[in-house]
ZAMARGU-4260 file (C-alpha; in steps of 0.2 Angstrom, whole numbers, plus 5000, padded with zeros to 4 digits):
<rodrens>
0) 4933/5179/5015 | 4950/5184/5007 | 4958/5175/4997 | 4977/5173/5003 | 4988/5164/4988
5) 5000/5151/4995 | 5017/5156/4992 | 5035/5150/4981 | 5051/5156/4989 | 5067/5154/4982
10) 5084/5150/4994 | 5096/5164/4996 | 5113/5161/4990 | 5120/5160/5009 | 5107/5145/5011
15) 5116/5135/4999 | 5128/5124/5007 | 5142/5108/5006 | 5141/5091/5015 | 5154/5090/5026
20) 5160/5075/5027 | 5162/5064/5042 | 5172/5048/5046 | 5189/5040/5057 | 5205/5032/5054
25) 5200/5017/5067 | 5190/5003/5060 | 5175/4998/5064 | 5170/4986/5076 | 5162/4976/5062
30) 5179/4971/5055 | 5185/4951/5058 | 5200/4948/5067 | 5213/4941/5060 | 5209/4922/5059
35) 5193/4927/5054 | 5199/4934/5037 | 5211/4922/5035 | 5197/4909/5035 | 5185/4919/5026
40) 5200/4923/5012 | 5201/4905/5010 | 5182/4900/5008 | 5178/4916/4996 | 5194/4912/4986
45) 5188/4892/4985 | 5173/4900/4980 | 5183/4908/4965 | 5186/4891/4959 | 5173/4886/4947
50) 5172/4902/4938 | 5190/4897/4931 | 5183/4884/4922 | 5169/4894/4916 | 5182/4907/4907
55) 5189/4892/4901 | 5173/4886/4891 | 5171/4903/4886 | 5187/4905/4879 | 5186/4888/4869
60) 5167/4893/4862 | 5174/4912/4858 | 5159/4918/4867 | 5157/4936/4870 | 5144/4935/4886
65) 5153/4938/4902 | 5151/4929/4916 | 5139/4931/4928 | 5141/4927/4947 | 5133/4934/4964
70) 5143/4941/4979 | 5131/4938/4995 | 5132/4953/5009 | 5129/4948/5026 | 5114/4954/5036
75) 5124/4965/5045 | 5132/4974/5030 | 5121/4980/5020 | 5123/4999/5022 | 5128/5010/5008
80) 5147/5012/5014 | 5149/4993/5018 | 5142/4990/4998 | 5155/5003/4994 | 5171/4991/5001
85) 5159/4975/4992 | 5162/4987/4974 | 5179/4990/4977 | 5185/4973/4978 | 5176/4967/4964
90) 5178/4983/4950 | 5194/4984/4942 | 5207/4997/4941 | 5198/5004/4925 | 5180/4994/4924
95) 5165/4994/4934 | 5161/4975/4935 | 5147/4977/4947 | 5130/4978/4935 | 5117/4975/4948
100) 5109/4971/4962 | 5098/4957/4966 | 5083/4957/4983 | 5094/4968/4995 | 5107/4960/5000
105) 5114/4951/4982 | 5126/4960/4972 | 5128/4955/4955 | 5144/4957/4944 | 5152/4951/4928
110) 5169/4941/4923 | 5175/4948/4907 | 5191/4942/4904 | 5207/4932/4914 | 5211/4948/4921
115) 5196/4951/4929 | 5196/4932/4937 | 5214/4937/4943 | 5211/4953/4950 | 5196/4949/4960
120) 5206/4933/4967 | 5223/4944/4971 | 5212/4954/4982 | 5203/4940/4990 | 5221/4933/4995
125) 5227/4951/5002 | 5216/4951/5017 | 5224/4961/5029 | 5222/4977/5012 | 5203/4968/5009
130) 5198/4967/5026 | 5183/4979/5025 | 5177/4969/5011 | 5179/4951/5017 | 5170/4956/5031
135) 5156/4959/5022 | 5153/4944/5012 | 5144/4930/5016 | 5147/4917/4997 | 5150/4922/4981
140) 5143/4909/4967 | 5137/4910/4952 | 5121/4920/4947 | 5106/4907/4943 | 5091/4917/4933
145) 5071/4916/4939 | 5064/4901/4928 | 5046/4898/4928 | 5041/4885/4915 | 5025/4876/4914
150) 5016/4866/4901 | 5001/4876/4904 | 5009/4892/4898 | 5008/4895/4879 | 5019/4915/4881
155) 5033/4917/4892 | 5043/4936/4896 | 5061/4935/4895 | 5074/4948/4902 | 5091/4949/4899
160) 5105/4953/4909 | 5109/4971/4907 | 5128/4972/4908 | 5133/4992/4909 | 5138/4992/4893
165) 5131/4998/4878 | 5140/4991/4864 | 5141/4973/4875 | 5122/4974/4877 | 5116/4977/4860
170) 5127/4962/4853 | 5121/4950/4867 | 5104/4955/4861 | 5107/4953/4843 | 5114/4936/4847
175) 5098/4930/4856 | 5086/4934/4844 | 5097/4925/4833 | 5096/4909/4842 | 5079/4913/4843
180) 5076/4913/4826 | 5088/4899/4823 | 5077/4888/4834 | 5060/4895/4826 | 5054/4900/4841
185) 5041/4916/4837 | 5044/4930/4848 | 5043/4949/4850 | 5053/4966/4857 | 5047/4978/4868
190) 5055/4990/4876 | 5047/4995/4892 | 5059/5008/4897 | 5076/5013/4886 | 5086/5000/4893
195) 5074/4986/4897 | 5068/4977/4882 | 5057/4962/4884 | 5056/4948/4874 | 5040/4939/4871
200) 5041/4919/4866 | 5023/4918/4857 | 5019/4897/4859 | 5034/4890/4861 | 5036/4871/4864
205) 5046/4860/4878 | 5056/4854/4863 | 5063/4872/4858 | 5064/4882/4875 | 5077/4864/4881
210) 5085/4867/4864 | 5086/4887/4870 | 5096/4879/4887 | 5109/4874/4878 | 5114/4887/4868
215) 5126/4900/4873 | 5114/4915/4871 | 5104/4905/4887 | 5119/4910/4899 | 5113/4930/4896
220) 5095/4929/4902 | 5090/4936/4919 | 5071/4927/4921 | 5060/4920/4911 | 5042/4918/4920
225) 5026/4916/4911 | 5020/4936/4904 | 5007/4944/4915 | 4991/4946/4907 | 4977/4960/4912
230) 4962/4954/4921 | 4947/4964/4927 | 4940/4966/4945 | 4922/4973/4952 | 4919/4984/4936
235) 4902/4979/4931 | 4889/4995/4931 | 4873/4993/4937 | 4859/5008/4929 | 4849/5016/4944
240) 4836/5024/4930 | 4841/5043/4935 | 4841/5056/4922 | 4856/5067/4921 | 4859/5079/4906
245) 4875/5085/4907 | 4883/5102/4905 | 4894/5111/4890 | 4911/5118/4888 | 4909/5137/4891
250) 4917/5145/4872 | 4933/5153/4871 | 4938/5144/4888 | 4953/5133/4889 | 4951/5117/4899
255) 4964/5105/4904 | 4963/5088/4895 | 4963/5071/4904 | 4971/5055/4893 | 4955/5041/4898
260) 4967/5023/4895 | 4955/5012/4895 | 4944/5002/4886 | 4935/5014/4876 | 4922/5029/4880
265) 4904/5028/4872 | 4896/5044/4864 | 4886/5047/4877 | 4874/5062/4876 | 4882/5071/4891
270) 4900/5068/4889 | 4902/5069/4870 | 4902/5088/4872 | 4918/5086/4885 | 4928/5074/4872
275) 4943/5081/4866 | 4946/5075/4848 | 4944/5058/4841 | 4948/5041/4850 | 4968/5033/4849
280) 4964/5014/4850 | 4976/5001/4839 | 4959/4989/4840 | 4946/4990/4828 | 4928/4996/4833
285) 4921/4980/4833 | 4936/4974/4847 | 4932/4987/4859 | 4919/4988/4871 | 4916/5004/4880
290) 4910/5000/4898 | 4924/5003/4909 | 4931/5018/4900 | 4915/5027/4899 | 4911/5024/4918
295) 4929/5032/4921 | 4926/5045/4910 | 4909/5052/4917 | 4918/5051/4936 | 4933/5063/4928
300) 4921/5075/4921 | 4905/5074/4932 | 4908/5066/4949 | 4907/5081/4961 | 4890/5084/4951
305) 4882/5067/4950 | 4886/5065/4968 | 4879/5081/4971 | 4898/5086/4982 | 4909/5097/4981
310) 4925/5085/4983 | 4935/5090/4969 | 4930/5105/4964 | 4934/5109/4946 | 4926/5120/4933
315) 4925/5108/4920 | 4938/5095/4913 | 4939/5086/4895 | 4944/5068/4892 | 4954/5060/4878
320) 4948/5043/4874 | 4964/5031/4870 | 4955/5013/4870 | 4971/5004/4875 | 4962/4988/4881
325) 4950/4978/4871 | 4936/4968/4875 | 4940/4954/4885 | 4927/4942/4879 | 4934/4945/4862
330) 4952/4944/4863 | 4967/4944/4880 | 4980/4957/4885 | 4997/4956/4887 | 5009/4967/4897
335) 5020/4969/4886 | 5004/4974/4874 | 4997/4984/4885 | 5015/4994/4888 | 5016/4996/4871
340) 4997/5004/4868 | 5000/5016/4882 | 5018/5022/4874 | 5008/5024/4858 | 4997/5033/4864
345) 5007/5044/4876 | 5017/5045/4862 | 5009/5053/4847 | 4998/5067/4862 | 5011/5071/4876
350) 5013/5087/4871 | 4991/5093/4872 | 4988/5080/4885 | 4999/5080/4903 | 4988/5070/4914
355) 4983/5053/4911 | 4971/5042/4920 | 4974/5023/4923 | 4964/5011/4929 | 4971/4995/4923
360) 4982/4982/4932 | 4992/4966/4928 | 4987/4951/4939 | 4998/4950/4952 | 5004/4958/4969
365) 5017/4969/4971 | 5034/4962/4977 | 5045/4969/4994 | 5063/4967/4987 | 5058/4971/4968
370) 5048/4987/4957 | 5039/4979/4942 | 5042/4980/4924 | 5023/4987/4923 | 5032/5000/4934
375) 5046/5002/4927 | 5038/5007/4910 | 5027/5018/4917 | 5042/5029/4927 | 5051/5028/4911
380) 5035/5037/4902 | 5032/5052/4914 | 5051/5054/4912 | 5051/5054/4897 | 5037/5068/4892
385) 5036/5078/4908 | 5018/5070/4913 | 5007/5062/4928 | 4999/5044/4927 | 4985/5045/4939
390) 4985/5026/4944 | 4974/5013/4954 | 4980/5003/4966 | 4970/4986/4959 | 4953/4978/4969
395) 4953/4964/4980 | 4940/4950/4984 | 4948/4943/5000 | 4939/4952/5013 | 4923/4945/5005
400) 4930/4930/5009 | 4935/4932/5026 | 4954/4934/5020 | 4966/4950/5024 | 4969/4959/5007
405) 4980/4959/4995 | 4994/4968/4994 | 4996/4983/4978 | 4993/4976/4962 | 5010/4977/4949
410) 5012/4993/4941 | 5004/5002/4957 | 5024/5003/4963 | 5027/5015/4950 | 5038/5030/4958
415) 5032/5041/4948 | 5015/5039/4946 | 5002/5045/4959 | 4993/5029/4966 | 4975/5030/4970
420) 4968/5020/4985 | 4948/5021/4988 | 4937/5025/5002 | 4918/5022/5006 | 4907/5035/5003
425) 4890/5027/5010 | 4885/5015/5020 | 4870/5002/5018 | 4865/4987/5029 | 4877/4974/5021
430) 4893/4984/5018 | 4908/4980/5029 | 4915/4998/5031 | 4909/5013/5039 | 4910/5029/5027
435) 4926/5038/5024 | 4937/5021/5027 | 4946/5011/5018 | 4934/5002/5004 | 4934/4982/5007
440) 4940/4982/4989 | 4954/4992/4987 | 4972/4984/4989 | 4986/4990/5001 | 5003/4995/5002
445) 5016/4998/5005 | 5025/4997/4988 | 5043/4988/4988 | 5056/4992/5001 | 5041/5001/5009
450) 5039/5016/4998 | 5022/5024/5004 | 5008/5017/4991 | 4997/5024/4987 | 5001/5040/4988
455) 4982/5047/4992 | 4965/5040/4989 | 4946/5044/4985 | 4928/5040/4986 | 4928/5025/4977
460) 4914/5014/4983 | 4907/5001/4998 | 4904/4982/4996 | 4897/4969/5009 | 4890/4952/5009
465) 4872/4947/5009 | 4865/4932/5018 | 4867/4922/5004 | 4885/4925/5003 | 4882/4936/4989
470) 4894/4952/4986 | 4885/4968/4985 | 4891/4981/4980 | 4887/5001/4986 | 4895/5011/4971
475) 4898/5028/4965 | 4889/5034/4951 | 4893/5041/4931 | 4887/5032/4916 | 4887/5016/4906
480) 4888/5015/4887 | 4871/5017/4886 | 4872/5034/4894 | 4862/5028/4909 | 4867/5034/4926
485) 4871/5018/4935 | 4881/5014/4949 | 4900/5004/4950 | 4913/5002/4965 | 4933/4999/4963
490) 4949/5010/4963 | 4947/5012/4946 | 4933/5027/4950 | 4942/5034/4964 | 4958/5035/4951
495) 4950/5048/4940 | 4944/5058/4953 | 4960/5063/4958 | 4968/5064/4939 | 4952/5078/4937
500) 4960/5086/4954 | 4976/5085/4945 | 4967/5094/4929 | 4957/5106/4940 | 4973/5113/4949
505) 4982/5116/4933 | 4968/5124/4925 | 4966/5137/4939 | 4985/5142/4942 | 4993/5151/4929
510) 5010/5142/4929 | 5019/5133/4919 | 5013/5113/4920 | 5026/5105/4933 | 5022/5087/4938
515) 5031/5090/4956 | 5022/5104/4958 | 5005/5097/4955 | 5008/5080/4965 | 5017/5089/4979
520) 4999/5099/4982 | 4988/5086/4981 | 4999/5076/4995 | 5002/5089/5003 | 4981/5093/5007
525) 4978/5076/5012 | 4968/5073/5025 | 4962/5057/5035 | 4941/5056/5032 | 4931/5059/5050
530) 4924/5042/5056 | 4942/5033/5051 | 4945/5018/5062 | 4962/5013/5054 | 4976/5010/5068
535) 4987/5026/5064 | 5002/5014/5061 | 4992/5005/5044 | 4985/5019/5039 | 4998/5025/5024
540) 4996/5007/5021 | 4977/5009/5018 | 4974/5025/5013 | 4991/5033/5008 | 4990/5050/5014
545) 4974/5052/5015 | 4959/5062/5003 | 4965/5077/4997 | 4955/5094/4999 | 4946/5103/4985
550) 4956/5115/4974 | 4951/5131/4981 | 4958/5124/4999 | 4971/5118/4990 | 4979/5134/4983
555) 4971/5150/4996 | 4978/5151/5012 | 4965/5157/5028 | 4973/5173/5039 | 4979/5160/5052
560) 4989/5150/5042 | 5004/5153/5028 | 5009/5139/5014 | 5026/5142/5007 | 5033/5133/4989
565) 5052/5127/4990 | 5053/5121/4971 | 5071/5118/4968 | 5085/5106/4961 | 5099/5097/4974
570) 5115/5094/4966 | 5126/5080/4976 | 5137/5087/4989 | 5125/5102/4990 | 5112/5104/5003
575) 5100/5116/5007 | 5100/5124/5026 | 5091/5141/5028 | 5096/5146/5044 | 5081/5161/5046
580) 5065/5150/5041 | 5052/5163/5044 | 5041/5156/5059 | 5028/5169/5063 | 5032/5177/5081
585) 5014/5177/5084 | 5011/5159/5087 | 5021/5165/5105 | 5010/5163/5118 | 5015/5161/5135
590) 5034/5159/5131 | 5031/5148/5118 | 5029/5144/5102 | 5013/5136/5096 | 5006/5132/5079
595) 5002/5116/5067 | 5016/5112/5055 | 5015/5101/5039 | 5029/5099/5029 | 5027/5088/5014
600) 5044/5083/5003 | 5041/5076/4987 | 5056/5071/4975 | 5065/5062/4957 | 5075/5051/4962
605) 5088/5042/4952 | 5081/5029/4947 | 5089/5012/4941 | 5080/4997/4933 | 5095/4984/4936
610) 5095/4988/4955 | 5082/4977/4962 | 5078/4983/4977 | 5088/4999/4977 | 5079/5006/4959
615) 5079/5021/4969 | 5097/5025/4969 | 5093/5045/4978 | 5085/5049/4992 | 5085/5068/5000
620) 5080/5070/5021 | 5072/5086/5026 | 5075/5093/5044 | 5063/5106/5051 | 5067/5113/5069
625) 5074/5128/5080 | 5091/5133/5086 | 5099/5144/5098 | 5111/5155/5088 | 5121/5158/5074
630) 5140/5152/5073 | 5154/5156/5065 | 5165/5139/5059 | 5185/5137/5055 | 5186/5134/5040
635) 5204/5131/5038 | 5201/5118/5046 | 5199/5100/5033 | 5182/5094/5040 | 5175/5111/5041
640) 5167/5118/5023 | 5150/5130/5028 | 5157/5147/5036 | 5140/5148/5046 | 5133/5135/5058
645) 5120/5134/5072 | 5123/5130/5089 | 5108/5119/5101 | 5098/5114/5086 | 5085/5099/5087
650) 5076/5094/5072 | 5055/5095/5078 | 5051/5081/5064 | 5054/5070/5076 | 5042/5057/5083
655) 5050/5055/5101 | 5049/5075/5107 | 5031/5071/5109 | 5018/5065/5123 | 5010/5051/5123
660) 4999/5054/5135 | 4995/5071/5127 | 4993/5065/5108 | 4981/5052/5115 | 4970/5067/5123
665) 4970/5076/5108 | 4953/5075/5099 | 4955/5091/5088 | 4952/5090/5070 | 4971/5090/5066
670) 4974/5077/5077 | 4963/5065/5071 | 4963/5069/5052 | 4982/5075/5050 | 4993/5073/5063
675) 5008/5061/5055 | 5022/5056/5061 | 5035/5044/5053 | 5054/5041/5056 | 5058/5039/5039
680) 5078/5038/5043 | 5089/5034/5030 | 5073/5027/5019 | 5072/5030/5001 | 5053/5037/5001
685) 5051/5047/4986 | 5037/5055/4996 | 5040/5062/5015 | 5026/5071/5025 | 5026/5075/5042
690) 5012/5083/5052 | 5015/5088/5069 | 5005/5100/5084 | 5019/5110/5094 | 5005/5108/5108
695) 5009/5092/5110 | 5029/5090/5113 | 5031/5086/5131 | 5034/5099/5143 | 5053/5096/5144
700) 5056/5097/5126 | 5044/5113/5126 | 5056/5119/5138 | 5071/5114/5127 | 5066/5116/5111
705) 5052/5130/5108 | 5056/5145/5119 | 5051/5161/5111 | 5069/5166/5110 | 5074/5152/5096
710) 5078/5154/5080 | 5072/5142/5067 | 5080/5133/5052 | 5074/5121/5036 | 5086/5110/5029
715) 5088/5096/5015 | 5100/5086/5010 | 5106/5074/4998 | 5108/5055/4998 | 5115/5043/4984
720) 5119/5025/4983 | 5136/5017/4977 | 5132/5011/4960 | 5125/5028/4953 | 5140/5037/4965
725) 5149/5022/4953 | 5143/5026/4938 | 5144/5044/4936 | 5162/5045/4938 | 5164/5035/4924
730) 5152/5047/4914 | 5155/5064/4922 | 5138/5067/4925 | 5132/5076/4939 | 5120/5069/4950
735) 5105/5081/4956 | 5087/5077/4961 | 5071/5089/4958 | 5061/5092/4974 | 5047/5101/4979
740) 5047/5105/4997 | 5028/5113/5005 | 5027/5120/5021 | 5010/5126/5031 | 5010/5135/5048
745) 4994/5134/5055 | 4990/5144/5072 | 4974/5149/5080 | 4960/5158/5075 | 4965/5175/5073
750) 4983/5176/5074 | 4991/5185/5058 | 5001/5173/5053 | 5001/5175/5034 | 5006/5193/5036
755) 5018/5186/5050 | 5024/5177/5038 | 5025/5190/5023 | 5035/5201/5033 | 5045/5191/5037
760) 5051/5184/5021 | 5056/5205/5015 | 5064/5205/5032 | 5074/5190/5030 | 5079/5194/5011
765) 5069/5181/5004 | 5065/5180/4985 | 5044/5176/4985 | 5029/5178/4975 | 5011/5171/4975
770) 5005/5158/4966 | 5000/5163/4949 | 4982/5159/4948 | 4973/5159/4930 | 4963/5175/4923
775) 4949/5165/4915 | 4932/5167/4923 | 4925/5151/4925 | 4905/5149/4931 | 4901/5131/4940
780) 4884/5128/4937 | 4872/5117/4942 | 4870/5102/4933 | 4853/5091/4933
</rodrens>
């Protein structure tokens, strides 16, 4: 068969567009009348009242911590324009006061100074100027920090209030570890992203933390809650007496390295030949026990082979052992410890090692209005050294127990990490899944504000109950310390499955390593096993987007189908809207067109960790869909910036131009393992995918909408939130967001569509090129 590259294409200049912007000089219907902002004028500028006293006591101590209060939005105001009018009322002239944001509907501000007080209060009082505001505003009241004490708890985490300014925040800090010292309380820094430090208070007594109340360093804290510690789940191995030898590196052939952080990887016969260099740990030997990380490790290099499937693919992979974790029988973890180990070790071998595997979690599930420090830290990282953290989405007991699972564990709401679900790749008499669903183990999402996690998932295991009540589990097999093959279930083996995907894409392309890129792909190529019973409405819940292909489907195109590459940056106020996508004209047939489409978006967005709910401060939409013609726009006119428009346009990507009836009939393969449709809206997923048959758009949408006489258009367009909108005025920064946008058009067997395609990508003008793909001749052998 030939081998047909997926393609990169580049936007023509005339594809680069403005947002125009849109809006009216009546107000909106939202508005109160007028004896409704007298009255609520009155009640928020009572309100007011006790932060006057406040300034008072601050003035009299000399203290340099602002103070801290909360403006509650209504239910009914919480869109990014309605926040917009909340900001204007309480920033100054010349200050941002605003410094966060608090759940979803909480804004969070600062009193400096008199001034401040007075401003804020003058507006209040002008209602009839403040209207939009005061409309929106439900209380405002002082902020009150999360507190979590118990007599139980020996280490506790403490953040402080970050307040948007540098020289502010690093003198508060100083000042707390001052009063920290003062009061002999034992504690220590990390910082888990550059603007996040945690403080760890190591054994302190009821004594000194109410002697902490009452100094004036207390009023800067934003939580203190007991620090998470790391606890395992379903990872014992169990040896099945099999012999396996194992294979060597071919010489003079470059293999991609995968970072193992884990507990440790045991010199085992058949992976010592595959370890890259020596082992990063800051434990001694004698702390570090080697079970978990070798099992990990053998799944990354040998899982196809030991499973005797060709699920991933690659020609080989090499590990990197960094033992962040010790043995747990000898010794706990921390977060913050175990955030700090990873930095380490991230650290000193970023620039040899870009993909790491991580199978660890804090205890814990993840939260609907907030993203995790464990998050947060790990974000900061892949920012930070251009990598991918392949992560696991945690294990569960409470289907064992008759109990719906539990949601993501912390540090699987990272945005920029790849989360890993698992799925069941067997079946015996006591398991509770069929193969290719969900595992009973594996944990769901979605991830706060309902980002989609995980992202994807792999064979990770099955598990049932005996009649004894007795979990048994059905696991995948690699190695344990011993170098026996034995056998293990949890989405800590599915993880590395997909970071040795990862590995085994960027060893066979011949491009320069782009995180975007690599993820995008393996998204992209997700499919939804056969035999899944999932409701399709829980199914990114379960399973993300599914289990991606091998790397040879991943990166050839079949005659019948074309894969084109959008990799790109969006400025704000720029959009992208190419107005001659190339459809292939020979998906007509009988008038119309026809044809599978898959468009998967994956972006950066901005991302904030004093933002609560909106740490994801971008977002960019992707419109796919036809048009009738060309038009030519007045721009003399204000509203009117793009010189070229389209006229009859309708966006395909959406879920209500299609049957019911017919999507219910339709039991082809695409249907059942791709076909996705979700109305993301105004959402801030980082990842969008949409999946959709043109053969099953109604027949008066077909009529409308996918005559062979349309034209066809792909746009994308940017999105930010009013604090970073805020903030980079006051820096001058311009705001963009990376993006990788994929697109496969799949018709039926036969049909030229990748030379359909080509053409007409010269025709059109368009910049494009294959995907490089690697010289290097690699042999996969069989392995015994």
């Amino acid at each position: 068969m030939e081998k047909l590259p997926i393609k990169f294409f580049v936007a023509r200049d005339e594809d680069n567009q403005v947002i125009e912007g849109r809006g009216s000089n009546e107000d909106p219907k939202w508005i109160l009348d007028s004896e409704g902002l007298k009255l609520q004028s009155a009640k928020l500028f009572t309100d007011m009242d006790i932060f006057e006293s406040q300034l008072k006591d601050k003035k009299a101590k000399s203290s340099i911590i602002p103070i801290v209060a909360v403006a509650k939005i209504n239910g009914d105001a919480t869109s990014k324009s309605k926040r917009t009018y909340v900001s204007s009322l309480l920033n100054d002239k010349d200050n941002d006061n605003v410094i966060g944001f608090d759940g979803d509907s909480r804004i969070i501000f600062k009193i400096s100074s008199e001034n401040t007080f007075g401003s804020i209060r003058r507006k209040i009082k002008n209602f009839t100027e403040s209207r939009f505001a005061l409309s929106c505003i439900d209380e405002i009241k002082p902020f009150k920090f999360n507190v979590s004490l118990s007599d139980e708890i020996d280490e506790y985490k403490i953040k402080l209030i970050d307040f948007q300014n540098y020289e502010l925040n690093n003198n508060v800090q100083r000042l707390f570890e001052l009063t920290l010292k003062k009061l002999s309380i034992n504690f220590t820094k990390t910082y888990y992203s550059p603007n996040l430090p945690v403080y760890k208070l190591i054994k302190a007594t009821k004594v000194q933390l109410d002697a902490l109340e009452l100094e004036d360093s207390y009023s800067s804290l934003f939580s203190i809650t007991p620090m998470p510690k790391y606890s395992p789940m379903l990872d014992s191995a169990e040896s099945i007496g099999e012999s396996f030898l194992g294979t060597k590196p071919e010489e003079n052939t470059k293999y991609e390295i995968i970072g193992i952080l884990d507990n440790g990887i045991s010199k085992v016969p058949q992976l010592v030949p595959w370890l890259h260099g020596s082992r990063w740990s800051p434990y001694p030997q004698s702390s570090i026990s080697e079970t978990h990380g070798t099992f990990v490790a053998g799944v990354a290099v040998y899982g196809d082979a030991l499973e005797k499937q060709d699920w991933v693919g690659h020609y080989g992979v090499k590990v990197f052992d960094a033992a962040v974790f010790p043995d747990l029988t000898k010794e706990s973890l921390d977060e913050d410890e175990l955030i700090s180990n990873i930095q380490r070790a991230v650290e000193l071998y970023h620039n040899e090692i870009k993909i790491w595997s991580l199978s660890i979690s804090m205890k814990g599930e993840v939260q609907e209005d907030k993203f995790s420090d464990f998050a947060i830290a790990l974000d900061a990282l892949q920012d930070k050294y251009n990598i991918i953290i392949c992560k696991s989405a945690g294990n569960t007991f409470a289907p064992f127990y008759c109990k719906p699972k539990e949601r993501l564990n912390l540090g699987a709401d990272s945005v920029r990490s790849l989360v890993i679900g698992s799925v069941a790749h067997k079946k015996n008499d006591y398991d509770l899944v069929d193969i290719g669903n969900p595992s009973p183990f594996s944990r769901v999402g979605p991830g706060p504000q309902f980002i989609i996690k995980p992202e994807v998932s792999h064979y990770g295991g099955n598990a049932g109950i005996d009649e004894s009540g007795n979990i048994i589990t059905n696991g995948v097999k690699s190695f344990n310390k011993n170098g026996e093959i034995s056998t293990s279930v949890g989405t800590s083996f599915s993880t590395p499955r997909i970071a040795s995907l990862i590995a085994g894409l960027s060893e066979e392309l011949d491009e320069e390593f782009d995180p975007l890129l690599l993820k995008a792909l393996v998204i992209h190529n997700a499919q939804y096993p056969n035999g899944l019973k999932v409701p399709d409405i829980e199914r990114t819940k379960q399973l993300g987007f599914g289990v991606p292909n091998s790397i040879k489907q991943i990166i050839y195109n079949k005659n019948n189908e074309a894969t084109l590459i959008l990799r790109d940056s969006l400025a704000k106020g720029e959009m992208i809207n190419i107005l001659d996508f190339p459809m292939p004209q020979c998906l007509i047939k009988n008038g119309y067109y026809t044809g599978k489409i898959t468009v998967t978006l994956i972006y950066e967005p901005i991302l904030d960790a004093t933002q609560g709910a909106e740490y994801c401060q971008s977002n960019i939409d992707v419109f796919f869909g036809s048009y009738d013609q060309k038009t030519l726009r007045d721009t003399t006119k204000k509203s009117i910036l793009n010189p070229i428009g389209r006229a009859g346009a309708k966006n395909i990507l959406n879920q209500s131009l299609y049957s019911k009836t017919i999507r219910k009939s339709n039991t082809d393969e695409f249907a059942l393992r791709e076909r996705l449709l979700i109305q993301y809206s105004d959402k801030y997923y980082p990842v969008k995918k949409y999946a959709i048959d043109l053969l099953e758009m109604s027949a008066s949408n077909k009529l409308h909408y996918l005559g062979s006489d349309k034209k066809w258009y792909f746009t994308l367009r940017g999105l930010y939130r009013d604090f970073i909108e805020n903030q980079s005025k006051q820096t001058g920064e311009v705001l963009s967001q990376e993006f990788c946008a994929i697109i496969t058009i799949k018709g039926e067997d036969g049909m030229p569509v990748y030379d359909n395609v080509t053409q007409q990508l010269d025709n059109f003008h368009f910049i494009h090129n294959n995907i490089q793909i690697a010289n290097d001749i690699k042999v996969k052998r069989n392995i015994t």
